[in-house]
N, CA, C and O atoms as a Tripos MOL2 file, in Angstrom:
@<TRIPOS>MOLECULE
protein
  304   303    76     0     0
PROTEIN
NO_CHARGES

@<TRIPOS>ATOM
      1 N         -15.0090   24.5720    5.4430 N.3       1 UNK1
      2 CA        -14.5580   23.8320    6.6010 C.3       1 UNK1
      3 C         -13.2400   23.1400    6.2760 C.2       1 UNK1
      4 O         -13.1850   22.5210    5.2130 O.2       1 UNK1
      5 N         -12.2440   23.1740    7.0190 N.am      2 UNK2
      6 CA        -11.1740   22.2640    7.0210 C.3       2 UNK2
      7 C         -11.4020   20.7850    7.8420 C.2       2 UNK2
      8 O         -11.8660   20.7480    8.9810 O.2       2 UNK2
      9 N         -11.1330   19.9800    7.3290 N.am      3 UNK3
     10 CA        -10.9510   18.1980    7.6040 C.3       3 UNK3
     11 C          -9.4380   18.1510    7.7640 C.2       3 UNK3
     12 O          -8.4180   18.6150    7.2550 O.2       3 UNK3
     13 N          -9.8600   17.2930    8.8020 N.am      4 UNK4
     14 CA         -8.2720   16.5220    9.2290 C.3       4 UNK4
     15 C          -8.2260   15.2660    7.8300 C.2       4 UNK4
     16 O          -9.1020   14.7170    7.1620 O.2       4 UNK4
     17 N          -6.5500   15.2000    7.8600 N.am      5 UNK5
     18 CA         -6.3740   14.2470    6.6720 C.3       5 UNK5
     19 C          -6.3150   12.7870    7.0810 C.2       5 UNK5
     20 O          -6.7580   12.5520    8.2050 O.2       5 UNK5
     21 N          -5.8510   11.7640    6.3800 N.am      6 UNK6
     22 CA         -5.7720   10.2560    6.4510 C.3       6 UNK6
     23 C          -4.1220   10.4610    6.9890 C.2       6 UNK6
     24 O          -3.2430   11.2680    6.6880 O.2       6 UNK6
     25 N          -4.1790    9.5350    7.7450 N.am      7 UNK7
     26 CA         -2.4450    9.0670    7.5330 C.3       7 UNK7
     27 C          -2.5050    7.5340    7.1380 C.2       7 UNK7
     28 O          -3.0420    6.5340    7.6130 O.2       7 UNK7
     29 N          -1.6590    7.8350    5.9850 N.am      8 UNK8
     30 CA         -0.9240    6.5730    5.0980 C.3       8 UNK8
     31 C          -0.1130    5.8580    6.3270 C.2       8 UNK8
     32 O           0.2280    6.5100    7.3140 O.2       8 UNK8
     33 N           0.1610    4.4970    6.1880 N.am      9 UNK9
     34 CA          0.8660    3.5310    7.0750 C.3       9 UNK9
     35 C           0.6930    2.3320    6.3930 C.2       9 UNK9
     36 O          -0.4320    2.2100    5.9080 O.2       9 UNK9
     37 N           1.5700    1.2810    6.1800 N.am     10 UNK10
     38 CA          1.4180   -0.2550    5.9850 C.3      10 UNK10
     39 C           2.5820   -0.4630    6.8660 C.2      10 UNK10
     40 O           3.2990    0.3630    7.4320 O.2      10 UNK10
     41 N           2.6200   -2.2280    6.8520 N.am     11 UNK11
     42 CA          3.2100   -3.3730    6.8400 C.3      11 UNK11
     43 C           3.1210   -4.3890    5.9890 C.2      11 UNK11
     44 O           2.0750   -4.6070    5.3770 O.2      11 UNK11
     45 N           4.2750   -5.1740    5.8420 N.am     12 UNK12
     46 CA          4.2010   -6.2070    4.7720 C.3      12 UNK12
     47 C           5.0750   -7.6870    5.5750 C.2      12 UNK12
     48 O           5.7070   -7.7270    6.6300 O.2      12 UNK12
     49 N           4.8340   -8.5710    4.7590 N.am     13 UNK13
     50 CA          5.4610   -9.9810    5.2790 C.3      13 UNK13
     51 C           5.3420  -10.9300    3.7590 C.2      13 UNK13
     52 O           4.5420  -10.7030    2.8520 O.2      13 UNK13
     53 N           6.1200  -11.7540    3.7880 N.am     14 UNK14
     54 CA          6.9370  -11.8360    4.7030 C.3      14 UNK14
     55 C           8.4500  -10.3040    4.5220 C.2      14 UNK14
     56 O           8.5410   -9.5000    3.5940 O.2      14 UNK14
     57 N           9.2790  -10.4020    5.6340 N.am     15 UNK15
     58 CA         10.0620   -8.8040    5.4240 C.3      15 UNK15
     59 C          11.1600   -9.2780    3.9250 C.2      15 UNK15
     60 O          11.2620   -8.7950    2.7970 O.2      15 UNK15
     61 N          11.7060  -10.2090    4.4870 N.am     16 UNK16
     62 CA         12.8520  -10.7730    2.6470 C.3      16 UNK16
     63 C          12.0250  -11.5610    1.7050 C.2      16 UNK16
     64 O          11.3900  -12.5980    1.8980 O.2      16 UNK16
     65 N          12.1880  -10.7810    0.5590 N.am     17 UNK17
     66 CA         11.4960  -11.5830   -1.0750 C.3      17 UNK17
     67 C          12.9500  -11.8450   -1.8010 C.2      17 UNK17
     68 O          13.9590  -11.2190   -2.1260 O.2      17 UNK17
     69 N          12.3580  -13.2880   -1.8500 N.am     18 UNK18
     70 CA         13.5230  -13.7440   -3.0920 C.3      18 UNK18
     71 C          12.9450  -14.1800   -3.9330 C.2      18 UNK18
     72 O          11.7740  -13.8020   -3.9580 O.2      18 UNK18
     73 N          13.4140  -15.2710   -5.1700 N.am     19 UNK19
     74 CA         12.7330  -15.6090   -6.2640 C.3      19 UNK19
     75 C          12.1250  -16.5770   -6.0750 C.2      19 UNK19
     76 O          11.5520  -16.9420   -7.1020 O.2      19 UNK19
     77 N          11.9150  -17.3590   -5.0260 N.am     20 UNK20
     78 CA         11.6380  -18.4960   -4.6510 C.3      20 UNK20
     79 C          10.5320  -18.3290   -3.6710 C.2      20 UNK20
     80 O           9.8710  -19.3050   -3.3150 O.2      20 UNK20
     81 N          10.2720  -16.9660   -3.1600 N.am     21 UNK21
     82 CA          9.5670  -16.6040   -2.6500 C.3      21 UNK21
     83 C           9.0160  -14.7260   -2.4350 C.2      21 UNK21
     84 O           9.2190  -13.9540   -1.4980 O.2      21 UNK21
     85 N           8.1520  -14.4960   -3.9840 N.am     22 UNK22
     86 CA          8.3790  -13.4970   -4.3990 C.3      22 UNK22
     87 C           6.7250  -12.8290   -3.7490 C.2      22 UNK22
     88 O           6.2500  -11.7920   -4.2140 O.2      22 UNK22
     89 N           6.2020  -13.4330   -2.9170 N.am     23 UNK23
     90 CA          4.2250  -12.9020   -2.8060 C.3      23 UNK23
     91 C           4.7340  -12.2770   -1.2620 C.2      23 UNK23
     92 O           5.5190  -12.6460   -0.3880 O.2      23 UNK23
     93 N           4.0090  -11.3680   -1.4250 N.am     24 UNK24
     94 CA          4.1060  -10.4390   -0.5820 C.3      24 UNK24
     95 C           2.8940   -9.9400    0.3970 C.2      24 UNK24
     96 O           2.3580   -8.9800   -0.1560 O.2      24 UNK24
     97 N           2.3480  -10.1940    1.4790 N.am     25 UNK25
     98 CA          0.7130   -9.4430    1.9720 C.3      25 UNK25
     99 C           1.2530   -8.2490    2.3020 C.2      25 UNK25
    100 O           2.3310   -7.9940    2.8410 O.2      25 UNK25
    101 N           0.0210   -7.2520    1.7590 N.am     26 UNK26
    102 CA          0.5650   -6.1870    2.8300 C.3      26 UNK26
    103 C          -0.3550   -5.8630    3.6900 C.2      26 UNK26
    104 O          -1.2530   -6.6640    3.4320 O.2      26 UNK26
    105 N          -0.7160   -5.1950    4.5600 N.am     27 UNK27
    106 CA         -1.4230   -4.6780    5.8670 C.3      27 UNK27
    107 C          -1.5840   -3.4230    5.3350 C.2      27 UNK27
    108 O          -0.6680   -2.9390    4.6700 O.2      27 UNK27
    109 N          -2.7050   -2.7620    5.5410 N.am     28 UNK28
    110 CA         -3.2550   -1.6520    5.7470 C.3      28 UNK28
    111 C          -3.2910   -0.9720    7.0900 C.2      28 UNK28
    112 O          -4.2990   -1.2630    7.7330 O.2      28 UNK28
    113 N          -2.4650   -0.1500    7.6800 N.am     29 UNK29
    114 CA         -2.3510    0.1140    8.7090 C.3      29 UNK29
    115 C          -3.1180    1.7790    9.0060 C.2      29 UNK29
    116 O          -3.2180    2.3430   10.0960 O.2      29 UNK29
    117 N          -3.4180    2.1060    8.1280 N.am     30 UNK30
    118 CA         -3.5970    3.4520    8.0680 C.3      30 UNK30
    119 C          -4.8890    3.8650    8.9670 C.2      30 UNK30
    120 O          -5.7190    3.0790    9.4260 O.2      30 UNK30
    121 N          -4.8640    5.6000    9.1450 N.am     31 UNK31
    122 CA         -6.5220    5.6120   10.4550 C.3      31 UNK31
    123 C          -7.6420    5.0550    9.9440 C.2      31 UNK31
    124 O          -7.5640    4.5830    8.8090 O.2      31 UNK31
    125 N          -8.6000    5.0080   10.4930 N.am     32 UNK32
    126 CA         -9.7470    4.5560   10.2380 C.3      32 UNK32
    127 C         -10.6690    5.5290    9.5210 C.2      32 UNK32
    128 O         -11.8610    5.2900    9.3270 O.2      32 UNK32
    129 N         -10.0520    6.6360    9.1410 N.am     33 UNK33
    130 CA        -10.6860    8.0920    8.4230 C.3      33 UNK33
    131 C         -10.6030    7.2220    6.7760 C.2      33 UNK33
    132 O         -11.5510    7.3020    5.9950 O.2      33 UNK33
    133 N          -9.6330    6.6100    6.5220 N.am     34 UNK34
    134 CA         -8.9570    6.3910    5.0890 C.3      34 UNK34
    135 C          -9.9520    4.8940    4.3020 C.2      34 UNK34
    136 O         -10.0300    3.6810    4.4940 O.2      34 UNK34
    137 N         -10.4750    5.7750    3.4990 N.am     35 UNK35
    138 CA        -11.7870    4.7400    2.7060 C.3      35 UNK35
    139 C         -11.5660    4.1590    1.1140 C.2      35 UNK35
    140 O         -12.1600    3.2160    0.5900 O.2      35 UNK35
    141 N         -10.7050    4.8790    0.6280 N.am     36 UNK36
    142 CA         -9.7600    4.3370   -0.7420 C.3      36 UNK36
    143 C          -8.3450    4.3800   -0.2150 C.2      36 UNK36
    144 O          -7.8230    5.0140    0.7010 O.2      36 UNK36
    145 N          -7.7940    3.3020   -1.2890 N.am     37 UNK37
    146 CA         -6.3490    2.8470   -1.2900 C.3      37 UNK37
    147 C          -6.0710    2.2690   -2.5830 C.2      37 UNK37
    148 O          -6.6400    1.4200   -3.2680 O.2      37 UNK37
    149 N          -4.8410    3.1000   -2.7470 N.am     38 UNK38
    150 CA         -4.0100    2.9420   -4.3400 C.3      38 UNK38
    151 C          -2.7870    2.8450   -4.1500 C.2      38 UNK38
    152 O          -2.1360    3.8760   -3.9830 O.2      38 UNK38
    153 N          -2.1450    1.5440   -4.1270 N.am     39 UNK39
    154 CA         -1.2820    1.1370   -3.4180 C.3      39 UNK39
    155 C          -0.5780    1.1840   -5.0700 C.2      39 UNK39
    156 O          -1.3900    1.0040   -5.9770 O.2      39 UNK39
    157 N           0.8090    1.4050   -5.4440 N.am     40 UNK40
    158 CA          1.9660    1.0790   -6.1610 C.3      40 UNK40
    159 C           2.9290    0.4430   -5.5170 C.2      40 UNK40
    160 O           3.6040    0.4500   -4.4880 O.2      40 UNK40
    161 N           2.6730   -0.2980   -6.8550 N.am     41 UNK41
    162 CA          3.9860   -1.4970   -6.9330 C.3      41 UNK41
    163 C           5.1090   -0.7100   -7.8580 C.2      41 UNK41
    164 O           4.6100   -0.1410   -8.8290 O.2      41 UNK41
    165 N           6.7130   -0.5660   -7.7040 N.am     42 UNK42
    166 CA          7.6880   -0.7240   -9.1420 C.3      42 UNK42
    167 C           7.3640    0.2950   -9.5690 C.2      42 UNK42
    168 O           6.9560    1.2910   -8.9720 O.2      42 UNK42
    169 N           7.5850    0.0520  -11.0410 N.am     43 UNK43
    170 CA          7.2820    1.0280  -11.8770 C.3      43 UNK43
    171 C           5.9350    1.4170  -12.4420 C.2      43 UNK43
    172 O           5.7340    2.5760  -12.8050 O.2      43 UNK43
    173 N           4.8550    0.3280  -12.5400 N.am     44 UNK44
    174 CA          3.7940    0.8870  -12.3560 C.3      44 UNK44
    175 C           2.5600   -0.1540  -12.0460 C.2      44 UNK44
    176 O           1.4200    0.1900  -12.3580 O.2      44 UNK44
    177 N           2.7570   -1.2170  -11.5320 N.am     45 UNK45
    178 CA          1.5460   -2.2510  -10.7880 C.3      45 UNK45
    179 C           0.6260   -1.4050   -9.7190 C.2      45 UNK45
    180 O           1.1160   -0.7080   -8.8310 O.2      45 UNK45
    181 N          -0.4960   -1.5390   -9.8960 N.am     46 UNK46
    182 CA         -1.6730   -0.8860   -8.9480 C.3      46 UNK46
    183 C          -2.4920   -1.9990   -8.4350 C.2      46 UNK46
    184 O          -2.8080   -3.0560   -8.9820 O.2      46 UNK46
    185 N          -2.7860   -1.5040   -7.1960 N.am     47 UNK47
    186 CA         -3.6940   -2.7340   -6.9270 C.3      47 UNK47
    187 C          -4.9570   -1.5360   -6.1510 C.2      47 UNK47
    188 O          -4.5010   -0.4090   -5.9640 O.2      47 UNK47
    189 N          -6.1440   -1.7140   -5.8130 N.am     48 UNK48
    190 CA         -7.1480   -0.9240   -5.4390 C.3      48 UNK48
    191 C          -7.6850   -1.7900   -4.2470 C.2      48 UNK48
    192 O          -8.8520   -1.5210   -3.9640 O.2      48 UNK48
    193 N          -6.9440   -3.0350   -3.2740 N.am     49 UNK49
    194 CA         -7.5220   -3.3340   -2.6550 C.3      49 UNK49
    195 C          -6.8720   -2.8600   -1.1330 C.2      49 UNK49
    196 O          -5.7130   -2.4660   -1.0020 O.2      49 UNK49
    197 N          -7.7300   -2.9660   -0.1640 N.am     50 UNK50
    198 CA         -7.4230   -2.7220    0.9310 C.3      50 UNK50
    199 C          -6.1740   -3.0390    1.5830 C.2      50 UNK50
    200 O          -5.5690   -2.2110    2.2650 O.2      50 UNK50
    201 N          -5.7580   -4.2720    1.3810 N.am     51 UNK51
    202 CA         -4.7270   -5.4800    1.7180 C.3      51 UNK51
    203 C          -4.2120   -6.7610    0.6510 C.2      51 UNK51
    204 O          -4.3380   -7.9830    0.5650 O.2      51 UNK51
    205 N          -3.6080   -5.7240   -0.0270 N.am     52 UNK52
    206 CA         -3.4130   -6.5210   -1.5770 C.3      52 UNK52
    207 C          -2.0940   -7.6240   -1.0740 C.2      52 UNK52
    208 O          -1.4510   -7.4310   -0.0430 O.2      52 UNK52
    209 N          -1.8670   -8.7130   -1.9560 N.am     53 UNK53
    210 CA         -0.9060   -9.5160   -1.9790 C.3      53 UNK53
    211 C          -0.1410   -9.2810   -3.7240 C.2      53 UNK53
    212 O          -0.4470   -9.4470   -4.9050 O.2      53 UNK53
    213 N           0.8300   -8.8710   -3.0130 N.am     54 UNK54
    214 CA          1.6610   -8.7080   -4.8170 C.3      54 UNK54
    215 C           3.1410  -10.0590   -5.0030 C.2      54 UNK54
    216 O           3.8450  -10.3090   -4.0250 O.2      54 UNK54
    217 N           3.2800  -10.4840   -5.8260 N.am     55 UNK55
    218 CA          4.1810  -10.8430   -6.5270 C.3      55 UNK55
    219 C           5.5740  -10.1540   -7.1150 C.2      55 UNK55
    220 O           5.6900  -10.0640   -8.3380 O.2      55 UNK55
    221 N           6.3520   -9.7960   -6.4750 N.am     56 UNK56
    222 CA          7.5240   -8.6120   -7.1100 C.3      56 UNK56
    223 C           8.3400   -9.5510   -8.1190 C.2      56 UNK56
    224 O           9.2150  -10.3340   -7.7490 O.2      56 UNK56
    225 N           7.8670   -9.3340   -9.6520 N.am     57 UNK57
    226 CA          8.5920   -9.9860  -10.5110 C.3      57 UNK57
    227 C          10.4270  -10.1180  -10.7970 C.2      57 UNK57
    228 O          10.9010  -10.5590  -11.8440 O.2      57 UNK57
    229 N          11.3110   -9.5940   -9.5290 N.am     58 UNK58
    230 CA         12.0190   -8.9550   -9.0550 C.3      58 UNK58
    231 C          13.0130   -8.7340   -7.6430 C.2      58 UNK58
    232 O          12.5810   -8.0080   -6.7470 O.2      58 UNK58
    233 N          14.2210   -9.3310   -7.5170 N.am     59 UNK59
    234 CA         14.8560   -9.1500   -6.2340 C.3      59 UNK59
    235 C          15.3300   -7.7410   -6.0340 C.2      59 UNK59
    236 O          15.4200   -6.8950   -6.9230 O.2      59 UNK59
    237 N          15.7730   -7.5050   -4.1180 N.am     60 UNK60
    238 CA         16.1630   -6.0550   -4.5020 C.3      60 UNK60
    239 C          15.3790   -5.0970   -3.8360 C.2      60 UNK60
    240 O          14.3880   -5.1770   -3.1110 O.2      60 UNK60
    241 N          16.1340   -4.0830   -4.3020 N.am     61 UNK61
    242 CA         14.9420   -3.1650   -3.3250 C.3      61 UNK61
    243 C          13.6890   -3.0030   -4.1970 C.2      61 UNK61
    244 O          13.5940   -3.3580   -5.3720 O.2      61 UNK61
    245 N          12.6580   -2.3600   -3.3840 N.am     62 UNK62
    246 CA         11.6680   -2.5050   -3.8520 C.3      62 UNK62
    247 C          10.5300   -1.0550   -3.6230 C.2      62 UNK62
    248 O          10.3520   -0.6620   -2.4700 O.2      62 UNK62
    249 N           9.8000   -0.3260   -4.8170 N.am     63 UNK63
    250 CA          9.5930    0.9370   -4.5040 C.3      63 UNK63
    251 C           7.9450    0.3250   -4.0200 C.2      63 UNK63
    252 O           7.3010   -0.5130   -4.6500 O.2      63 UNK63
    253 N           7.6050    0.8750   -2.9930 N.am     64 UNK64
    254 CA          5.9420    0.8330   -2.7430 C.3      64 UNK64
    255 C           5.2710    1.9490   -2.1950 C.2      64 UNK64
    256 O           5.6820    2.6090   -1.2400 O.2      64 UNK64
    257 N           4.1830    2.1520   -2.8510 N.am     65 UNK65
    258 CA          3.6290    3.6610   -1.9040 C.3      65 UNK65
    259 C           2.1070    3.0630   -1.7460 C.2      65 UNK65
    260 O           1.5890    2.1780   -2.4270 O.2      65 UNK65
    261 N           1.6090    3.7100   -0.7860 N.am     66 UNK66
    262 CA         -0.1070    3.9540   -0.5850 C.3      66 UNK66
    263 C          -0.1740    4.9030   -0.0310 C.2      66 UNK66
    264 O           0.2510    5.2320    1.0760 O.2      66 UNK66
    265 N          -1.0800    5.7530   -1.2670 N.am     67 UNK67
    266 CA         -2.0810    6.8480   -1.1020 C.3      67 UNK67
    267 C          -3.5810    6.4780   -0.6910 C.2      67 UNK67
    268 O          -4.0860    5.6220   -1.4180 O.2      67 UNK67
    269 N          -4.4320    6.9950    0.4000 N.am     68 UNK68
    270 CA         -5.7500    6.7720    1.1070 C.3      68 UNK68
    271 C          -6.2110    7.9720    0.7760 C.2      68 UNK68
    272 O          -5.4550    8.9380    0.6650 O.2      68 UNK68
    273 N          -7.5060    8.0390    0.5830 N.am     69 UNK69
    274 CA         -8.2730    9.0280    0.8970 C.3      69 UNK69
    275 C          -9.4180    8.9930    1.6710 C.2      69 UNK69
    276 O          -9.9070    7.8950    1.9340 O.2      69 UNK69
    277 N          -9.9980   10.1500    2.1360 N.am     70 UNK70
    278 CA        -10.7570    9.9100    3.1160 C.3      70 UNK70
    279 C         -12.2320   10.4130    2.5890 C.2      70 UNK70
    280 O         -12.2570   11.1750    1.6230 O.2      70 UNK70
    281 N         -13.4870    9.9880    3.2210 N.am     71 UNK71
    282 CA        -14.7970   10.6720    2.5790 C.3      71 UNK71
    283 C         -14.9570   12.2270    2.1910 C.2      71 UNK71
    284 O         -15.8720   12.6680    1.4960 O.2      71 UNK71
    285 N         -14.0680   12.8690    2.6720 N.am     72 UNK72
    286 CA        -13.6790   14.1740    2.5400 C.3      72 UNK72
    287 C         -12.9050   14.9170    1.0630 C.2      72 UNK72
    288 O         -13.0210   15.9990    0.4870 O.2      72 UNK72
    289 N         -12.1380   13.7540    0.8700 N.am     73 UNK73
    290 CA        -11.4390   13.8820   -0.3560 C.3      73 UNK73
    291 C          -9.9210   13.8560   -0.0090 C.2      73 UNK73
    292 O          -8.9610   13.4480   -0.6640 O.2      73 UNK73
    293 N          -9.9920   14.3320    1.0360 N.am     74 UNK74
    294 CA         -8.2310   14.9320    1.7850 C.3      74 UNK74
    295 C          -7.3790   13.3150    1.6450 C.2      74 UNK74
    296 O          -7.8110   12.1660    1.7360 O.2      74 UNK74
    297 N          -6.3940   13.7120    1.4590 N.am     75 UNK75
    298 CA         -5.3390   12.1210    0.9680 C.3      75 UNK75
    299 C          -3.9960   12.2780    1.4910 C.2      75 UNK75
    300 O          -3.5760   13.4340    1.5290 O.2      75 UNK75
    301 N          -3.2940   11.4220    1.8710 N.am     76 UNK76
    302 CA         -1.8270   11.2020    2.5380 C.3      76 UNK76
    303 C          -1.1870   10.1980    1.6030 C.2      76 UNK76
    304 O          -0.0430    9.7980    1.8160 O.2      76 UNK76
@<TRIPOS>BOND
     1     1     2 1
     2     2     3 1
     3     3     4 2
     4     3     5 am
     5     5     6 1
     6     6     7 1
     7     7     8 2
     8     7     9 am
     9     9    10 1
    10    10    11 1
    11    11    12 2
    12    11    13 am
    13    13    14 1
    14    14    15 1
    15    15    16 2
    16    15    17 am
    17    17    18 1
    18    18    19 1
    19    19    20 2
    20    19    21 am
    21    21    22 1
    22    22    23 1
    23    23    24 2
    24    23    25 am
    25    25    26 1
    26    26    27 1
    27    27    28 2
    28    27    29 am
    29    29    30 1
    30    30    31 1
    31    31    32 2
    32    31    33 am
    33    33    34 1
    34    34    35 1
    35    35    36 2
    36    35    37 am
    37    37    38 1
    38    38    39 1
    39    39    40 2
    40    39    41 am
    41    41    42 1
    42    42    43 1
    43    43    44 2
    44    43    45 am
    45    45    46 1
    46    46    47 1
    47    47    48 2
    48    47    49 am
    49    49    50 1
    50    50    51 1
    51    51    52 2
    52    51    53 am
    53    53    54 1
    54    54    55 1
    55    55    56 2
    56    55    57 am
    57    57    58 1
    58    58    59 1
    59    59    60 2
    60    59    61 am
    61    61    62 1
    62    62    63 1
    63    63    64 2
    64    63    65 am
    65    65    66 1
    66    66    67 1
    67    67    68 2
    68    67    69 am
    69    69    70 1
    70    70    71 1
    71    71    72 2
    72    71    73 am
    73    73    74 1
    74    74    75 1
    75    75    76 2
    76    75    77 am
    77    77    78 1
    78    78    79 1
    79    79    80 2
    80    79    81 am
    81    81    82 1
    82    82    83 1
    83    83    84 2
    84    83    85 am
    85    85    86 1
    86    86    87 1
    87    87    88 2
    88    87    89 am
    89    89    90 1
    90    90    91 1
    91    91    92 2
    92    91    93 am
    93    93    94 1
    94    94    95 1
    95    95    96 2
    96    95    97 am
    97    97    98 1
    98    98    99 1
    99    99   100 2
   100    99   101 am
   101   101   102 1
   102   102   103 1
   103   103   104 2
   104   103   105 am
   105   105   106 1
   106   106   107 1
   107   107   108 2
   108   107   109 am
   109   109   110 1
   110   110   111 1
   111   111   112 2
   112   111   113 am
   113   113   114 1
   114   114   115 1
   115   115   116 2
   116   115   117 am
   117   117   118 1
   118   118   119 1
   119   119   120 2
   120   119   121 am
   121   121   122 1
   122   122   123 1
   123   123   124 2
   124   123   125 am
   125   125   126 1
   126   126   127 1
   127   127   128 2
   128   127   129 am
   129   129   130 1
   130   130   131 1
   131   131   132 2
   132   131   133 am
   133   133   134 1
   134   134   135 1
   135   135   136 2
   136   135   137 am
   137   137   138 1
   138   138   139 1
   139   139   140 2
   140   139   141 am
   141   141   142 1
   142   142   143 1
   143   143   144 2
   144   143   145 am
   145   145   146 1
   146   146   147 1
   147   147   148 2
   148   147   149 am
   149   149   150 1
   150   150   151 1
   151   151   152 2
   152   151   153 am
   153   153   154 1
   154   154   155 1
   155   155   156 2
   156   155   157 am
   157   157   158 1
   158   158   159 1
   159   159   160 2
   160   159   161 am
   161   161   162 1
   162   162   163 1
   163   163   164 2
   164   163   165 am
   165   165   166 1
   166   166   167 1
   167   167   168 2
   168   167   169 am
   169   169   170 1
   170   170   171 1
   171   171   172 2
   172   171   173 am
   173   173   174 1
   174   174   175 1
   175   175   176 2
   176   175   177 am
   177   177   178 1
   178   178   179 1
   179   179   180 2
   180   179   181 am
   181   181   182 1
   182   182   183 1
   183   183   184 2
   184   183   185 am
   185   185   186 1
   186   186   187 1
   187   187   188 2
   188   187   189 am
   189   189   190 1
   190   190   191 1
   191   191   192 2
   192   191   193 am
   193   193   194 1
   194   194   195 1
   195   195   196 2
   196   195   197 am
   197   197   198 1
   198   198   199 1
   199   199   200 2
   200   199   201 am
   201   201   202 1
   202   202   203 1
   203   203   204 2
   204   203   205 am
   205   205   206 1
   206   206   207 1
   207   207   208 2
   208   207   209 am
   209   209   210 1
   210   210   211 1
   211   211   212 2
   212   211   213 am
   213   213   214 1
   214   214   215 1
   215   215   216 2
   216   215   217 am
   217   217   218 1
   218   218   219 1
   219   219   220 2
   220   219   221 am
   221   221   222 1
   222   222   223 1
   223   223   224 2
   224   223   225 am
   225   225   226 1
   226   226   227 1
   227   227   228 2
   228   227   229 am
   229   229   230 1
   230   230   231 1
   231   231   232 2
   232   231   233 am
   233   233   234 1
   234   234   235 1
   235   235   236 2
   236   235   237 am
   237   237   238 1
   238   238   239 1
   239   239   240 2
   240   239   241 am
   241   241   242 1
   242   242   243 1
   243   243   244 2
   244   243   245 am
   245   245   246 1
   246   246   247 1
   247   247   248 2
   248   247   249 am
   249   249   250 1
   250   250   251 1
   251   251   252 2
   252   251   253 am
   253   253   254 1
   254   254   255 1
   255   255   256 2
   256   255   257 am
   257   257   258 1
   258   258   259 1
   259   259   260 2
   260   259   261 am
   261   261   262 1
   262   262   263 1
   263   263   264 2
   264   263   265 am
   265   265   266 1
   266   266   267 1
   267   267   268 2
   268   267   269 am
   269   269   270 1
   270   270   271 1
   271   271   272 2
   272   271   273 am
   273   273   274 1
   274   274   275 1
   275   275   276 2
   276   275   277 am
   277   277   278 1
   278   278   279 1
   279   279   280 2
   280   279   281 am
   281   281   282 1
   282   282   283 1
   283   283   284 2
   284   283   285 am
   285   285   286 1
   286   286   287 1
   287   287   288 2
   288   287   289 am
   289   289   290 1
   290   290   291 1
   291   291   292 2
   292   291   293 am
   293   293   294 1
   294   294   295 1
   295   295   296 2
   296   295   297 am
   297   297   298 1
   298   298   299 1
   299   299   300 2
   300   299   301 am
   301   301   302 1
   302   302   303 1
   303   303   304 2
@<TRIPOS>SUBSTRUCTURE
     1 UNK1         2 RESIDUE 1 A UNK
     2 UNK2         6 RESIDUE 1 A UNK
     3 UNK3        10 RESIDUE 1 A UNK
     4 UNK4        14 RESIDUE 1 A UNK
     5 UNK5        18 RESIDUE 1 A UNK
     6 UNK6        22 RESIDUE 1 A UNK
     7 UNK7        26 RESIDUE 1 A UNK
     8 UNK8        30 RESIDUE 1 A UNK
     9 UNK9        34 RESIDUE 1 A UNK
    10 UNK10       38 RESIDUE 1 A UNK
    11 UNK11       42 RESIDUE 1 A UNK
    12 UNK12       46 RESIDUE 1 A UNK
    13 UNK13       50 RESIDUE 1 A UNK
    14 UNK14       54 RESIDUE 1 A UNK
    15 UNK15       58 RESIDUE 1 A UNK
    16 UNK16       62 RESIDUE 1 A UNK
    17 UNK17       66 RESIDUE 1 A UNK
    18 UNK18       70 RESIDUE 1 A UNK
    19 UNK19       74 RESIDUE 1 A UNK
    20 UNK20       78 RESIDUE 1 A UNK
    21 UNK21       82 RESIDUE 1 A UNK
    22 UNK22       86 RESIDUE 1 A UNK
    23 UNK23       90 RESIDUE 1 A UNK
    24 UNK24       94 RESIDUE 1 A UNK
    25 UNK25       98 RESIDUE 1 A UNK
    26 UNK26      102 RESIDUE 1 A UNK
    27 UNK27      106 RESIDUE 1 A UNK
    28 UNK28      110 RESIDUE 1 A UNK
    29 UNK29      114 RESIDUE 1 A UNK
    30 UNK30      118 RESIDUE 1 A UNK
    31 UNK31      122 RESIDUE 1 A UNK
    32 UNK32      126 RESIDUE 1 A UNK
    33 UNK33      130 RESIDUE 1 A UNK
    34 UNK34      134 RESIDUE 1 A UNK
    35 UNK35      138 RESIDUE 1 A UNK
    36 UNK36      142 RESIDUE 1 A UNK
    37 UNK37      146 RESIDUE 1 A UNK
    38 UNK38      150 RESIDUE 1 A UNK
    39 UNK39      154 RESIDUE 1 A UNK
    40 UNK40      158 RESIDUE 1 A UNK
    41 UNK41      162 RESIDUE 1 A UNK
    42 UNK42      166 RESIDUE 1 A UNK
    43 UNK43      170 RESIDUE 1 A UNK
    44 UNK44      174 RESIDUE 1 A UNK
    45 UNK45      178 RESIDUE 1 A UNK
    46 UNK46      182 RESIDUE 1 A UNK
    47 UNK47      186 RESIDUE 1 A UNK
    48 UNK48      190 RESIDUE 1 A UNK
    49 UNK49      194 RESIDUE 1 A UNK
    50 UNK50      198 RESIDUE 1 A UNK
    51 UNK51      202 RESIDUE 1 A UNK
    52 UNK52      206 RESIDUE 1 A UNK
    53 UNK53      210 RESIDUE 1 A UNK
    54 UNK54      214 RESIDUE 1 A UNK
    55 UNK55      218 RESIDUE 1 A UNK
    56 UNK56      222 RESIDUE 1 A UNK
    57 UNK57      226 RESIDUE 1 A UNK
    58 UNK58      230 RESIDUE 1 A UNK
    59 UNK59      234 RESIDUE 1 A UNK
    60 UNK60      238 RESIDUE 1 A UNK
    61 UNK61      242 RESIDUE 1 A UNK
    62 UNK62      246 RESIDUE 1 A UNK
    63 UNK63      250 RESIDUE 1 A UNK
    64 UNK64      254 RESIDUE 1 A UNK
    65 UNK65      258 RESIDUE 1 A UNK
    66 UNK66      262 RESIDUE 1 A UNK
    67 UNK67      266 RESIDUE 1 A UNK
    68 UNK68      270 RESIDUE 1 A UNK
    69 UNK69      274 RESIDUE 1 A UNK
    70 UNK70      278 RESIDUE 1 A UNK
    71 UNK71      282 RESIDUE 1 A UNK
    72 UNK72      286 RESIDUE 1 A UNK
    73 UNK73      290 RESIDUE 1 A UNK
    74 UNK74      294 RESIDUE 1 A UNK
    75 UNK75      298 RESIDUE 1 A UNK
    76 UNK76      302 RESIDUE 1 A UNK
């Protein structure tokens, strides 16, 4: 059988990090199919929660990804 996949999506706030204000929430925006989340920070910070809050030790741009997967296995 083929399964439809997850689609990946966030938001974050606040939108500018400076050093003075470096914590970050992010939102999980993704479908409601998507039951794990492995969110990267940088070069290599992980967080495994749904709606993690990170700290970017760091001004600047900033690399972030989340990968979801779904009960299926299928991932975005």
């Amino acid at each position: 059988a083929v399964f439809p996949k997850p689609r990946a999506a966030f938001d974050y706030n606040p939108k500018t990090v400076s050093n003075l204000n470096n914590r970050v929430q992010f939102e999980n925006l993704s479908d409601t199919s998507a039951i794990l989340f492995n969110w990267r920070f940088g070069p290599g910070d992980v967080s495994l929660d749904e709606n993690p809050v990170y700290a970017f030790p760091d001004t600047g741009a900033q690399e972030v990804r989340l990968l979801v997967t779904n009960v299926h296995g299928c991932q975005d």
